[in-house]
Backbone and ligand atoms as CSV (ligand in chain L), in Angstrom:
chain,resi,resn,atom,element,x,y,z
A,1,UNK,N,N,-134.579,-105.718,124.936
A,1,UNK,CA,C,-134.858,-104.291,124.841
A,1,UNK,C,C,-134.053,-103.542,125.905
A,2,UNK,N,N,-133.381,-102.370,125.433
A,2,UNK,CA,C,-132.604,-101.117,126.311
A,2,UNK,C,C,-134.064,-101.400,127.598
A,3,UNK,N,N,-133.258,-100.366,128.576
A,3,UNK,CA,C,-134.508,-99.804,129.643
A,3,UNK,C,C,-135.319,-99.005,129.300
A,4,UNK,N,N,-134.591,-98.340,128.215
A,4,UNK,CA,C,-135.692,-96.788,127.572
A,4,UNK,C,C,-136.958,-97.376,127.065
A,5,UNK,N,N,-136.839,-98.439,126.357
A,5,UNK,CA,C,-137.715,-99.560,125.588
A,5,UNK,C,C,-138.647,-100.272,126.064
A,6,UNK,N,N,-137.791,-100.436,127.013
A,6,UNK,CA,C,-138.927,-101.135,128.567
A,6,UNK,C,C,-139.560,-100.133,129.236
A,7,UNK,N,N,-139.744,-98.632,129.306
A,7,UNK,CA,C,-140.453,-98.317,130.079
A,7,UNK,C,C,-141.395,-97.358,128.936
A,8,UNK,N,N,-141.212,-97.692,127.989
A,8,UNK,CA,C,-142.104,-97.079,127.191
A,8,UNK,C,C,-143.105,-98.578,126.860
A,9,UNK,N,N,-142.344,-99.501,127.086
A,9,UNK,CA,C,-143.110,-101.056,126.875
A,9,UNK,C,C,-144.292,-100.917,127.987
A,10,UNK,N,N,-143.732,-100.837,129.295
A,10,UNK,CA,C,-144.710,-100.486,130.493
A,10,UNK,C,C,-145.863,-99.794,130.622
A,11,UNK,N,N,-145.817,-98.637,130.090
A,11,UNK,CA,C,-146.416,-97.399,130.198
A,11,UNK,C,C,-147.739,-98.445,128.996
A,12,UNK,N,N,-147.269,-98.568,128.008
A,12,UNK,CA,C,-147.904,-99.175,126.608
A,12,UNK,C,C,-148.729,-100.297,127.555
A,13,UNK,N,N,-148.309,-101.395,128.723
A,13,UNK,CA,C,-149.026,-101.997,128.825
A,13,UNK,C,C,-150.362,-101.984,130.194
A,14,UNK,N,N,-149.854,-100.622,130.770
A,14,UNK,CA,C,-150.613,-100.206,131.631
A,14,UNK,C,C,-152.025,-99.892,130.872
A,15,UNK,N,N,-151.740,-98.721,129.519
A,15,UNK,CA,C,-152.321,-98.319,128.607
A,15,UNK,C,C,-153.670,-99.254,128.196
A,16,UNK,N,N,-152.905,-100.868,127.836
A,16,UNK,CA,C,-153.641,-101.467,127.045
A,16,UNK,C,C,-154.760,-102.600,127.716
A,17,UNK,N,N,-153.693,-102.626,129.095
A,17,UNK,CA,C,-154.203,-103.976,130.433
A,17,UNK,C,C,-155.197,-103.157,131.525
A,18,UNK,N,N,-155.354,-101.330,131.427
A,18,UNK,CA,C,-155.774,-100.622,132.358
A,18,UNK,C,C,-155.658,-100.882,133.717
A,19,UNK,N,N,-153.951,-100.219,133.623
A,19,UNK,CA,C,-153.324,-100.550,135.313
A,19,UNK,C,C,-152.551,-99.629,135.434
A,20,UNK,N,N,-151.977,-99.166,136.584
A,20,UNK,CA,C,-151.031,-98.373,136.529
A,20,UNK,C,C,-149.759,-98.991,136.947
A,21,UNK,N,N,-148.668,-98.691,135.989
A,21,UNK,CA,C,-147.600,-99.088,136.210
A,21,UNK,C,C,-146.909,-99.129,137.284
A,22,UNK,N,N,-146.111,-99.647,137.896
A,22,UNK,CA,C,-145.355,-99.420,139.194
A,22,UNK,C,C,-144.360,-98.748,138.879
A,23,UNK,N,N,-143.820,-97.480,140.289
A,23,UNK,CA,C,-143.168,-96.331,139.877
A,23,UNK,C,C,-142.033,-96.749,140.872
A,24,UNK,N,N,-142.138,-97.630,141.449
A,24,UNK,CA,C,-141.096,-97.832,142.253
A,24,UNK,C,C,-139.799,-98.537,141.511
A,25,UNK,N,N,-138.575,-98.062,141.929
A,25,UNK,CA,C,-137.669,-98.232,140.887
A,25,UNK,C,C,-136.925,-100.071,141.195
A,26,UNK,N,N,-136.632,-100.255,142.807
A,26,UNK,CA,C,-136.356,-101.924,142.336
A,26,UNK,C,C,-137.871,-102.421,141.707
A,27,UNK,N,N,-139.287,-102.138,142.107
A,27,UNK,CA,C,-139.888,-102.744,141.744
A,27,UNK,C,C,-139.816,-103.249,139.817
A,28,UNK,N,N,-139.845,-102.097,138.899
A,28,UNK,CA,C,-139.550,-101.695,137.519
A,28,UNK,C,C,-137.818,-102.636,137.364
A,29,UNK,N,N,-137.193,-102.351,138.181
A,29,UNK,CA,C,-136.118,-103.682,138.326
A,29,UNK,C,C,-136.071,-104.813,137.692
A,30,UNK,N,N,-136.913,-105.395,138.705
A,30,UNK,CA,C,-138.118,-106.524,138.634
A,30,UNK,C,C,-138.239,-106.924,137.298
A,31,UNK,N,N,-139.035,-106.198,137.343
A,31,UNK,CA,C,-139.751,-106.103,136.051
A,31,UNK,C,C,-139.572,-106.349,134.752
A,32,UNK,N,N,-138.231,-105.412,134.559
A,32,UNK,CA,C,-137.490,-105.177,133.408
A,32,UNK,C,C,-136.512,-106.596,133.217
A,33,UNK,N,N,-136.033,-107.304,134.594
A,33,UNK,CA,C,-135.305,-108.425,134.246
A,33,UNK,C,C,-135.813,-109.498,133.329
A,34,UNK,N,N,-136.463,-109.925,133.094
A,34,UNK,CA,C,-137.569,-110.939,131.917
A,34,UNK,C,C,-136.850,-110.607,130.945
A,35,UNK,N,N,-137.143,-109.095,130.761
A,35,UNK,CA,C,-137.252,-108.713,129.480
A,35,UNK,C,C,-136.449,-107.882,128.921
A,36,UNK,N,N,-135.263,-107.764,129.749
A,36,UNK,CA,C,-133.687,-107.350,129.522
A,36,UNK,C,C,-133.633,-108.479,127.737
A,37,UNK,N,N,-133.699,-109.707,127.861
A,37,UNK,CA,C,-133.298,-110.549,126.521
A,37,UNK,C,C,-134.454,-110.240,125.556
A,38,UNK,N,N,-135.336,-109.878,125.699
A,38,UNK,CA,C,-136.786,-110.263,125.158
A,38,UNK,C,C,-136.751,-108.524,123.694
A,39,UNK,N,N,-136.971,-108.778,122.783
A,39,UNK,CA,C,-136.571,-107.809,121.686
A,39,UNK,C,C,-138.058,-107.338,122.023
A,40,UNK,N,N,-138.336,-106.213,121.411
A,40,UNK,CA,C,-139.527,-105.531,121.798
A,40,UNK,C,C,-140.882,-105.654,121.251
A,41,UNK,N,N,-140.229,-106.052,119.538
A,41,UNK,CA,C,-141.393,-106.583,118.808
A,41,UNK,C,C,-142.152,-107.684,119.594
A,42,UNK,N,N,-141.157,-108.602,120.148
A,42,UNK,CA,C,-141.639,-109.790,120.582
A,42,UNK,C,C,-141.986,-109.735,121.490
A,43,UNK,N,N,-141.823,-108.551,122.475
A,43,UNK,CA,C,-142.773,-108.235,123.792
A,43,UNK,C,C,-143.912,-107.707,122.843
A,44,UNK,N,N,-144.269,-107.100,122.671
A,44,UNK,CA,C,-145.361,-106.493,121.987
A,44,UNK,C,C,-146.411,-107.770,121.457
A,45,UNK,N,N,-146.024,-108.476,120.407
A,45,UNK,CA,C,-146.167,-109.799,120.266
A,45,UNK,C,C,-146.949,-110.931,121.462
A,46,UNK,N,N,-146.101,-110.408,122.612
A,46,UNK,CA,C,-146.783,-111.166,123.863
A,46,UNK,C,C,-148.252,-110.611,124.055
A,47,UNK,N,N,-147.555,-109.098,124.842
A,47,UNK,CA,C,-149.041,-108.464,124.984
A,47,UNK,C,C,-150.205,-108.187,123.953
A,48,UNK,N,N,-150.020,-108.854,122.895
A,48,UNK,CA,C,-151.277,-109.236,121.663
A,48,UNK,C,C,-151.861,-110.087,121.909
A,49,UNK,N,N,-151.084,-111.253,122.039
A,49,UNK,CA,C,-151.240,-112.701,122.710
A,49,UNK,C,C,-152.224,-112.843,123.622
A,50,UNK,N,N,-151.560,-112.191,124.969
A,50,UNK,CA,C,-151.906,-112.456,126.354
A,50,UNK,C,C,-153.434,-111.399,126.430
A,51,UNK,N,N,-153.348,-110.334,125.303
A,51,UNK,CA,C,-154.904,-109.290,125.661
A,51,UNK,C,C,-156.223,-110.131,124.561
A,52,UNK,N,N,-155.747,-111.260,123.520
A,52,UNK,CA,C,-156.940,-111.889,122.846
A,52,UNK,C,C,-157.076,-113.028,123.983
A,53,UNK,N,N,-155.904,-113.695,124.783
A,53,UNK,CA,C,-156.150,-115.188,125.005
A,53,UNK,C,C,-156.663,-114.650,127.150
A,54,UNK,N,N,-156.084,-114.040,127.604
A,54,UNK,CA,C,-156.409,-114.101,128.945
A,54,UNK,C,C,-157.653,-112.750,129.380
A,55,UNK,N,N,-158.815,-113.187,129.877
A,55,UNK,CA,C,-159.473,-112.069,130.290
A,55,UNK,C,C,-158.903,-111.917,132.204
A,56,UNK,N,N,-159.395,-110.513,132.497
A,56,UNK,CA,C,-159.362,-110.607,133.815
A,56,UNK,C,C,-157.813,-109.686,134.264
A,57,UNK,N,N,-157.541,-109.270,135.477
A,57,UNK,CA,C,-157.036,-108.181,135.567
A,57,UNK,C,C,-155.018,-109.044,135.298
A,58,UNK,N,N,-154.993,-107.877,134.753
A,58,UNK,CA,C,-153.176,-108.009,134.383
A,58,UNK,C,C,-152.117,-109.094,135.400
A,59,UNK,N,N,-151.567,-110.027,134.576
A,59,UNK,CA,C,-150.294,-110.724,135.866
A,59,UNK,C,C,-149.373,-110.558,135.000
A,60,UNK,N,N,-147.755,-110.173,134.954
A,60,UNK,CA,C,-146.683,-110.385,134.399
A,60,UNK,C,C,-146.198,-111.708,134.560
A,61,UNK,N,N,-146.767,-112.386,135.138
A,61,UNK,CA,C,-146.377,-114.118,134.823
A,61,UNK,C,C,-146.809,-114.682,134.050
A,62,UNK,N,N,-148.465,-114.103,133.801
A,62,UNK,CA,C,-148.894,-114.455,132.733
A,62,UNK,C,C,-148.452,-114.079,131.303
A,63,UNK,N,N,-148.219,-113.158,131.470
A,63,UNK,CA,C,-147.746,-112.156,129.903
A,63,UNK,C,C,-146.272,-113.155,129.319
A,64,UNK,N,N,-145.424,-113.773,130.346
A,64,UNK,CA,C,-144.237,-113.879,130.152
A,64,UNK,C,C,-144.453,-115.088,130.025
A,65,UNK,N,N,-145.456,-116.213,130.199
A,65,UNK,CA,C,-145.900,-117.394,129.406
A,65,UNK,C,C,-146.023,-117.038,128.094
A,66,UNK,N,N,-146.510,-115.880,127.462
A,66,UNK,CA,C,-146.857,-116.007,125.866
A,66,UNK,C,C,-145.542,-116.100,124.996
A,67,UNK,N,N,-144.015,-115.851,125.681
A,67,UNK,CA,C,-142.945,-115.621,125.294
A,67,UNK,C,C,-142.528,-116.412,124.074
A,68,UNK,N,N,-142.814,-118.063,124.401
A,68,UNK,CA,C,-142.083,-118.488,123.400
A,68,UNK,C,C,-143.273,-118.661,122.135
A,69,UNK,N,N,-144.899,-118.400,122.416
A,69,UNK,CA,C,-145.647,-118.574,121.324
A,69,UNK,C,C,-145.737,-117.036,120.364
A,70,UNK,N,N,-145.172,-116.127,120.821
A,70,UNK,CA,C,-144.810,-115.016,120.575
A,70,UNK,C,C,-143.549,-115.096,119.610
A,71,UNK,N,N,-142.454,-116.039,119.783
A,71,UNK,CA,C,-141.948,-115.851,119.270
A,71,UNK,C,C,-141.713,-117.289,118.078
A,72,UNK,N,N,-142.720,-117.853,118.507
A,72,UNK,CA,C,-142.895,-119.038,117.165
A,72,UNK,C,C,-143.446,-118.738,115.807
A,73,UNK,N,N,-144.431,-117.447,116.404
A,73,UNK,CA,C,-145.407,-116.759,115.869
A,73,UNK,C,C,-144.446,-116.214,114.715
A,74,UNK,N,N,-143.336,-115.214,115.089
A,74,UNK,CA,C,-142.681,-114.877,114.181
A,74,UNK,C,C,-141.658,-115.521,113.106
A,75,UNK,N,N,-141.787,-116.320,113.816
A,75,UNK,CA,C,-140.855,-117.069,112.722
A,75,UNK,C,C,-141.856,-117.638,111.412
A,76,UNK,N,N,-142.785,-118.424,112.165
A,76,UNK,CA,C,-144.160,-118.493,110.831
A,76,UNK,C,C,-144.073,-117.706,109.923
A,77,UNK,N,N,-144.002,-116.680,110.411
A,77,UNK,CA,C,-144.150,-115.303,109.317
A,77,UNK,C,C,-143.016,-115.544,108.260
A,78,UNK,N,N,-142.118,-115.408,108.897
A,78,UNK,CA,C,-140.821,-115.335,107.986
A,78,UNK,C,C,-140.894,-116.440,107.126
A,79,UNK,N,N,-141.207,-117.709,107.240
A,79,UNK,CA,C,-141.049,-118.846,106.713
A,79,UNK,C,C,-142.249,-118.622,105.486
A,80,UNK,N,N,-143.336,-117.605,105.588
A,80,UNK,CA,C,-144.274,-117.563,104.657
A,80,UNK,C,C,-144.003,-117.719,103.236
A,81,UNK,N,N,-144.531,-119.017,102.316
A,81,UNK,CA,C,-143.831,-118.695,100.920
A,81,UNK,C,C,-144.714,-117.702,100.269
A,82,UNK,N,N,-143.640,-117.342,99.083
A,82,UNK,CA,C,-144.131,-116.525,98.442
A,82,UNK,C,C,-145.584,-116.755,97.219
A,83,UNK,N,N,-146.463,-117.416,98.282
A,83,UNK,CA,C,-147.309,-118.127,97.119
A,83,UNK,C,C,-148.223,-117.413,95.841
A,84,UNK,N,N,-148.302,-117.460,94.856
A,84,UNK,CA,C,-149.489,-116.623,94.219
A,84,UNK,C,C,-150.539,-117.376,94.252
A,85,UNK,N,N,-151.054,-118.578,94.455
A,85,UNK,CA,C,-152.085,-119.265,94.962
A,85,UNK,C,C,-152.774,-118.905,95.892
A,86,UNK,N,N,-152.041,-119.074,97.218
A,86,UNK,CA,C,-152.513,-119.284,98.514
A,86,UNK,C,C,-152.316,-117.478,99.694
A,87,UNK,N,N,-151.290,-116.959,98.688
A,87,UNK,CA,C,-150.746,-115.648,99.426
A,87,UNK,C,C,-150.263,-116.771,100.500
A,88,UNK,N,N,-149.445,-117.596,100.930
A,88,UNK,CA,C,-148.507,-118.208,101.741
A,88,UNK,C,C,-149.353,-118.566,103.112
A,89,UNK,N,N,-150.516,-118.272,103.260
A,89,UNK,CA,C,-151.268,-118.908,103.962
A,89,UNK,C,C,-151.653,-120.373,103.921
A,90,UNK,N,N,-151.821,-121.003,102.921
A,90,UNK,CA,C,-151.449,-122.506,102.996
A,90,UNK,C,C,-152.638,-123.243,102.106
A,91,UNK,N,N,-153.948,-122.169,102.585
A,91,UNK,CA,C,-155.212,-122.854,102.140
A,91,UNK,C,C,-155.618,-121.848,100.765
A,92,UNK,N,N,-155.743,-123.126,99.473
A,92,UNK,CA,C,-156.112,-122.063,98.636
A,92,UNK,C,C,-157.778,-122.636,98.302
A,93,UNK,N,N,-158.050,-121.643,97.359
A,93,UNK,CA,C,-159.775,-121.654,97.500
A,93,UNK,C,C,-160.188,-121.903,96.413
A,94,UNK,N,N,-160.874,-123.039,96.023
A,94,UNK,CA,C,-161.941,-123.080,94.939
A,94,UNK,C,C,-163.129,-123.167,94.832
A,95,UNK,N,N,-163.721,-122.941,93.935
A,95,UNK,CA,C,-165.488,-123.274,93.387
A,95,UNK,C,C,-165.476,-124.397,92.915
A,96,UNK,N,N,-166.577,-125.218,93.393
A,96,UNK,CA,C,-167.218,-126.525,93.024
A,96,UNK,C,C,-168.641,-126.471,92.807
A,97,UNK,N,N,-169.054,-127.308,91.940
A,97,UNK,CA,C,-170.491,-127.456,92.220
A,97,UNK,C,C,-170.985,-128.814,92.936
A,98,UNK,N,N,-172.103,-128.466,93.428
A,98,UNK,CA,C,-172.080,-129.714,94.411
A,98,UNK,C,C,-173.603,-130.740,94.139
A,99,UNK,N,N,-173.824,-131.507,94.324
A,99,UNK,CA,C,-175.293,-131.927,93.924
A,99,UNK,C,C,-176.475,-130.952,94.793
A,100,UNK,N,N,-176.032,-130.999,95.639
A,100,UNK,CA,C,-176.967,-130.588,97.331
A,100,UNK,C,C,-177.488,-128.970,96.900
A,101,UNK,N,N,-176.497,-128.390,96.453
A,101,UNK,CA,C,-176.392,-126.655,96.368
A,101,UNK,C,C,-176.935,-126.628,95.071
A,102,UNK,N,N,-177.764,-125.475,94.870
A,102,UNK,CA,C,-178.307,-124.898,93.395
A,102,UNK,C,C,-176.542,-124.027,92.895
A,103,UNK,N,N,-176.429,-123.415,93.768
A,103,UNK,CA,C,-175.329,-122.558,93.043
A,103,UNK,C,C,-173.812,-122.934,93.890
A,104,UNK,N,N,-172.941,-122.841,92.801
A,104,UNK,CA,C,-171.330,-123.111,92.949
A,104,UNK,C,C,-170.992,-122.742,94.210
A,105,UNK,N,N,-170.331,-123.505,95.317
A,105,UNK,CA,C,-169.953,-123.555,96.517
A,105,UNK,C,C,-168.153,-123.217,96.339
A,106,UNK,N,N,-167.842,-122.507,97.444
A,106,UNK,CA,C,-166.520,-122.148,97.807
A,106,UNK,C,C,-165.807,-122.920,98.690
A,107,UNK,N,N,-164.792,-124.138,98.453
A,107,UNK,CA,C,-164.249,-124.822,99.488
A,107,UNK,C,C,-162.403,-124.664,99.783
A,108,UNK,N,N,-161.986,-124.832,100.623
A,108,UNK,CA,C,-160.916,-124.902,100.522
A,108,UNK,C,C,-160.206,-125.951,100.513
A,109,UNK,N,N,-158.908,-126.136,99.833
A,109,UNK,CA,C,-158.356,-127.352,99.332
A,109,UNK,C,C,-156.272,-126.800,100.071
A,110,UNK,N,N,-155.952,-127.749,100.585
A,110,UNK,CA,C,-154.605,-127.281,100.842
A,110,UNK,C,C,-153.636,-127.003,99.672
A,111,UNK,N,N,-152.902,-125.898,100.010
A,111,UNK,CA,C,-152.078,-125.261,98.969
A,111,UNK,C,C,-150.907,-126.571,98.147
A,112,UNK,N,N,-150.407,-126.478,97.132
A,112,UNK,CA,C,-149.414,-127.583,96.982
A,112,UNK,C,C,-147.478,-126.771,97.538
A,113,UNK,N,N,-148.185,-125.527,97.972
A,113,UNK,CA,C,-146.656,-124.835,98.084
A,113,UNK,C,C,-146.388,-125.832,99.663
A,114,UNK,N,N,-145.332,-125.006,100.429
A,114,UNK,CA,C,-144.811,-125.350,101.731
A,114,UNK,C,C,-145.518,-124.945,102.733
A,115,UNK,N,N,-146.493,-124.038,102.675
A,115,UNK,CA,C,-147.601,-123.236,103.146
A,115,UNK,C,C,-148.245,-124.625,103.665
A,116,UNK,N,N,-148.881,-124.976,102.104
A,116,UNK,CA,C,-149.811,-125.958,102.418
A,116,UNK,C,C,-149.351,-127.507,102.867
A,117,UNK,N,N,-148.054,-127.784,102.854
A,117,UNK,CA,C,-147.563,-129.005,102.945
A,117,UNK,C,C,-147.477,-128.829,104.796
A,118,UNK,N,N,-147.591,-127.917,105.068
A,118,UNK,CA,C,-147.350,-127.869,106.564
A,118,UNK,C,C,-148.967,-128.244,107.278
A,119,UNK,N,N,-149.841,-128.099,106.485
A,119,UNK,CA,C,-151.447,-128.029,106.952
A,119,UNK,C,C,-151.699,-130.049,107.097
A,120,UNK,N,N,-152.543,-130.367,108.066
A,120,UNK,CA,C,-152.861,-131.286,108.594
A,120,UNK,C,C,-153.415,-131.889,107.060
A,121,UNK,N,N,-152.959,-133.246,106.660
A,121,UNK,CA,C,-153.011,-133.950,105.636
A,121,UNK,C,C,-154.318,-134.556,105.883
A,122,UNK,N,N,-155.285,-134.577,106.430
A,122,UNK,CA,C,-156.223,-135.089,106.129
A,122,UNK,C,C,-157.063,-134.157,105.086
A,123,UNK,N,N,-157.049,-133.139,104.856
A,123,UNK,CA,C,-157.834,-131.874,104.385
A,123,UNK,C,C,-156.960,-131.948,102.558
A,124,UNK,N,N,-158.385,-132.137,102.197
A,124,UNK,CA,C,-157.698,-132.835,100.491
A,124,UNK,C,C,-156.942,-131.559,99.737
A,125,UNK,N,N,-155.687,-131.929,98.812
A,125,UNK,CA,C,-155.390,-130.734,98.386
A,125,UNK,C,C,-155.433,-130.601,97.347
A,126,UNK,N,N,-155.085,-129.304,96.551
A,126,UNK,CA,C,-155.065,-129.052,95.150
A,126,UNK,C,C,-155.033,-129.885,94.467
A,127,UNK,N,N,-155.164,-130.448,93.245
A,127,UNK,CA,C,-155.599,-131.148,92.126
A,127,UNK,C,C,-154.852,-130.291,91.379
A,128,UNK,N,N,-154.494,-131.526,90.289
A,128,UNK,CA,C,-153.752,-130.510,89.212
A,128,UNK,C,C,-155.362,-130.424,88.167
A,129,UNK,N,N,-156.076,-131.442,88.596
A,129,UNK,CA,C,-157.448,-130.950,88.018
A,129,UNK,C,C,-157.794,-129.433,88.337
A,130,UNK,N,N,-157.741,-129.771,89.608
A,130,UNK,CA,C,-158.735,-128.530,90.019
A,130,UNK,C,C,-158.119,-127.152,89.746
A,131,UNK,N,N,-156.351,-126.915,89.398
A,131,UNK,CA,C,-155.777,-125.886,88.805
A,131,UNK,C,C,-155.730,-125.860,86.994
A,132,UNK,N,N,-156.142,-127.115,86.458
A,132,UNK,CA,C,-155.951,-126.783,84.953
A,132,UNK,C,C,-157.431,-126.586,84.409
A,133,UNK,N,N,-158.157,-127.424,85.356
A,133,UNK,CA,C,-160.147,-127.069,84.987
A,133,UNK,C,C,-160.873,-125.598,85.279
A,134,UNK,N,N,-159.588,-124.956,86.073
A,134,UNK,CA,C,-160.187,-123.652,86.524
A,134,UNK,C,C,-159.545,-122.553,86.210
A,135,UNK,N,N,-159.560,-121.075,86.909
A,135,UNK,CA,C,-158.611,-120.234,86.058
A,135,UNK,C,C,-158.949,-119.292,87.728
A,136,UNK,N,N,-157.868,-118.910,87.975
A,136,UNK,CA,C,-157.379,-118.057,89.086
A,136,UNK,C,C,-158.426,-116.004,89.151
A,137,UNK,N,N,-159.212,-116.179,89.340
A,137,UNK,CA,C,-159.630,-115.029,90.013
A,137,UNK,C,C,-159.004,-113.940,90.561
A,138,UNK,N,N,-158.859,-112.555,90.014
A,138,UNK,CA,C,-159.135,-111.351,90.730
A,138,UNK,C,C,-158.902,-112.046,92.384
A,139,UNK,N,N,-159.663,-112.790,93.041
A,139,UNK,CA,C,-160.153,-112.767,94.426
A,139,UNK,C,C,-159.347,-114.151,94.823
A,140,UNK,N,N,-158.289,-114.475,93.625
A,140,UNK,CA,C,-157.808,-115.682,93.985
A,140,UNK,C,C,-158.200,-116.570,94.529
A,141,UNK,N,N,-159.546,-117.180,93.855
A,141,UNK,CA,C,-160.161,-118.446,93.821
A,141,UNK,C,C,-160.175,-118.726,92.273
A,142,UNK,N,N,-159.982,-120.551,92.617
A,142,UNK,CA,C,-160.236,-120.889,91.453
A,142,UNK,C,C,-161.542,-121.080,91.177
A,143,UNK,N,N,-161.958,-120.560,89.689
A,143,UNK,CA,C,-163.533,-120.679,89.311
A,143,UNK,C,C,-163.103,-121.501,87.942
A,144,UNK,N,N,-164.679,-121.955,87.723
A,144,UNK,CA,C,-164.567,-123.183,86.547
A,144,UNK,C,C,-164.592,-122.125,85.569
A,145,UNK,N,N,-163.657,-122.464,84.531
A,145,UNK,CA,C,-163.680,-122.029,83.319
A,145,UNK,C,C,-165.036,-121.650,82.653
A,146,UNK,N,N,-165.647,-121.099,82.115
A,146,UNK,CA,C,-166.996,-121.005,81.558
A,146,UNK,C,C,-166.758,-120.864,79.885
A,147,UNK,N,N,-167.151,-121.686,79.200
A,147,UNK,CA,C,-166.839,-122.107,77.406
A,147,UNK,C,C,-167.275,-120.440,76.798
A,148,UNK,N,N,-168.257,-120.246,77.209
A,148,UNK,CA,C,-169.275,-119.377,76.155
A,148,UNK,C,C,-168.541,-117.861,76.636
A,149,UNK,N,N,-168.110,-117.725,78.108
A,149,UNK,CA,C,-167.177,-116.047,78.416
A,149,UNK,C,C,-166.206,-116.322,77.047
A,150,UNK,N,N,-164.965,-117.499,77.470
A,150,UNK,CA,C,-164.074,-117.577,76.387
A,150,UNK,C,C,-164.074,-117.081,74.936
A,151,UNK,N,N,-165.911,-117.435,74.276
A,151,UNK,CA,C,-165.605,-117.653,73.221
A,151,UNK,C,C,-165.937,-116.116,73.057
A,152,UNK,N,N,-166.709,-115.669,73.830
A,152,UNK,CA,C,-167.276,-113.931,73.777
A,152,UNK,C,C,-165.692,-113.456,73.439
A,153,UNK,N,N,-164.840,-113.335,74.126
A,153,UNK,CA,C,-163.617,-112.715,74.689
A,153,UNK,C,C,-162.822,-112.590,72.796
A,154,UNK,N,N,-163.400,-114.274,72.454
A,154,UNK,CA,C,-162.164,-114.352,71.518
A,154,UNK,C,C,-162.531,-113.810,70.226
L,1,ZN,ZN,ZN,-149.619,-121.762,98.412
């Protein structure tokens, strides 16, 4: 980020960390060196990071640890497929019935896109059962087909 970028970054994190910025100019120096390379989204990105994960009053050493999960973060994004299953989140959702439950339970099953191939393989995934026995929801879950809607419909 320019300097203009950085001190509107500052001001933003005084704002959000409730501190007042330092007005002293090597100090803002300082400051700004980190984040001379650092693009702004991805500062921003940090201070999201660093205001859910650290309580307790503001450190810029700390903030400048979130750097590279800040920017792993974005790349995730980008890599999101374009799923109509899962919306590229990974986990898609179906209805089961279960013995235990009176009524149809909601579980999640890993996506078969790249979404879901990235999710920890122990966590069972889609079925081509469980996509040809069911039919995709409004709310994008799969629900069991029901004979008697069908035959209303037809
Ligand atoms: Zn998917």
């Amino acid at each position: 980020m320019n300097k203009h970028e950085f001190m509107e970054y500052v001001q933003f994190l005084g704002k959000a960390f409730d501190f007042t910025p330092p007005t002293d100019k090597n100090l803002l120096a300082a400051w700004y060196k980190p984040f001379e390379n650092i693009n702004l989204i991805i500062a921003k990105k940090m201070a999201e990071l660093y205001l859910y994960n650290e309580p307790g009053k503001f450190q810029l050493a700390k903030l400048l640890k979130y750097k590279n999960q800040a920017m792993r973060g974005l790349t995730d994004k980008e890599e999101k497929p374009d799923c109509t299953i899962c919306g590229g989140c990974g986990w898609a959702r179906i209805e089961v019935y279960d013995i235990n439950y009176p009524r149809p339970i909601e579980v999640c099953r890993r996506c078969t896109c790249s979404a879901g191939e990235r999710l920890n393989n122990k966590y069972k995934q889609l079925s081509r059962e469980d996509i040809e026995d069911n039919f995709l929801d409004w709310d994008k879950v799969f629900r069991p087909k029901i004979p008697f809607l069908k035959e209303e419909v037809n």
